[in-house]
C-alpha angles and dihedrals in degrees: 000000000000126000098241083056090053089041084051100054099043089056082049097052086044087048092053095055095056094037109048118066101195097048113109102215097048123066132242120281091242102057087050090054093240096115130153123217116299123273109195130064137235113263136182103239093159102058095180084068103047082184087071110110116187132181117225123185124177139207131243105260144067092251138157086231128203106230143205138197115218120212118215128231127257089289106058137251098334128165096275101054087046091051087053096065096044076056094050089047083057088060094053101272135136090229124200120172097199123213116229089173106070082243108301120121125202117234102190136022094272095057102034085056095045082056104049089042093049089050102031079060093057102054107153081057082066098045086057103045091054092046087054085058106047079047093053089042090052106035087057117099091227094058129093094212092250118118139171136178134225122193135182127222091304089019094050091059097043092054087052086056096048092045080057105052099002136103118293109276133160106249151335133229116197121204108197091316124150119280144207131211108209104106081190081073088056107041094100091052118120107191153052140287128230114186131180110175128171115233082211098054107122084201107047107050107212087233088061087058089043096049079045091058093053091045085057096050094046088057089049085242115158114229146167110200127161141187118217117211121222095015123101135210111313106021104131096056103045105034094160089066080076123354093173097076104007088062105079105033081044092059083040088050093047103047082049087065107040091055084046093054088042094056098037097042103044132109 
């Protein structure tokens, strides 16, 4: 075989795994920054803040549908975190990015830490506002009764917290969020653990995920939790900031997902 074939199908093969969405070993179109418009719409899931703007985006099909609540990063409800809903309703959930922010989104440092501190030190306001949204998920036709949440940094912390003193729900999956290592705070837990965590993250040790792993172990907590080499904070999310070395542990982390969402949210 000549080399320009070779060359061909390997920019084939590249071109498959940022093109299909229901292949298992490529990534959404929206972490790798190659959306299309949005598909969903905003929606009031919190009706005791009238300010709260979510974004709700649904899949083809009667159902019943599994569903998750995304949880933004420490900026707010921006594009990205929207596009990745319409991505996970392409999957076959019932997708809400919820909005822990009354609608306002950061657009520097300053801003985006105002906002987590305001809110970090309300937290039964962010109990409330997720359990709005389990409540929303499991009260619609088209649902299965099954929900999970996935947050990012901010929004990684804030769904451990709310796996700790929330509304039931059927598992959490932490991108790079903040941790805790008292296995005593998870014991009434019912659910699993999903983890993806950066070695290179100057905010998350990777003794902190390690210490994390046991705490989840002590409490008889299934998880899956990984830490990718070479990649830094934020990775997953933002795969276009390098695509050189965010590609291949994002598609790891992916798949790692999807097989996670498939085994808690069935029924």
């Amino acid at each position: 075989m000549k080399k320009p074939y070779l060359v061909l199908l390997l920019f084939a093969f590249i071109g498959t795994c940022f093109s299909n969405e229901n292949t298992d070993d490529m990534l959404p179109s929206s972490i790798i920054g190659n959306a299309g418009p949005l598909q969903g719409e905003a929606v009031n899931y919190f009706t005791s803040n009238k300010l709260t703007q979510g974004y709700l985006a649904i899949p083809e099909g009667p159902g019943p549908h599994p569903s998750v609540i995304l949880i933004h990063e420490w900026n707010g409800l921006a594009q990205r975190v929207k596009e990745t809903a319409d991505s996970l309703a392409k999957e076959g959930y019932i997708a809400l990015a919820a909005d822990l922010y009354s609608g306002r989104v950061g657009h520097n440092r300053e801003e985006n830490m105002q906002l987590v501190q305001e809110t970090l030190a309300q937290p039964d306001i962010l109990i409330a506002n997720l359990n709005a949204a389990v409540q929303m998920l499991k009260e619609r036709d088209d649902s299965n009764g099954k929900v999970a949440t996935i947050g990012w940094c901010y929004g990684g912390g804030v769904a451990l917290s709310f796996a700790m003193g929330g509304e039931h729900h059927d598992g959490t999956a932490i991108f790079y969020g903040r941790l805790l290592d008292d296995p005593e705070r998870l014991k009434h837990v019912d659910h699993g653990f999903y983890g993806t965590f950066a070695r290179n993250d100057q905010g998350i040790p990777v003794e902190d995920v390690e210490q994390f792993v046991k705490t989840l172990n002590a409490a008889g907590i299934s998880n899956d939790i990984h830490i990718y080499d070479a990649v830094s904070h934020g990775f997953w999310l933002h795969v276009d900031r390098n695509p050189k070395i965010n590609l291949s542990p994002a598609i790891d982390a992916w798949i790692r997902l999807k097989s996670f969402l498939k085994s808690n949210l069935s029924i």
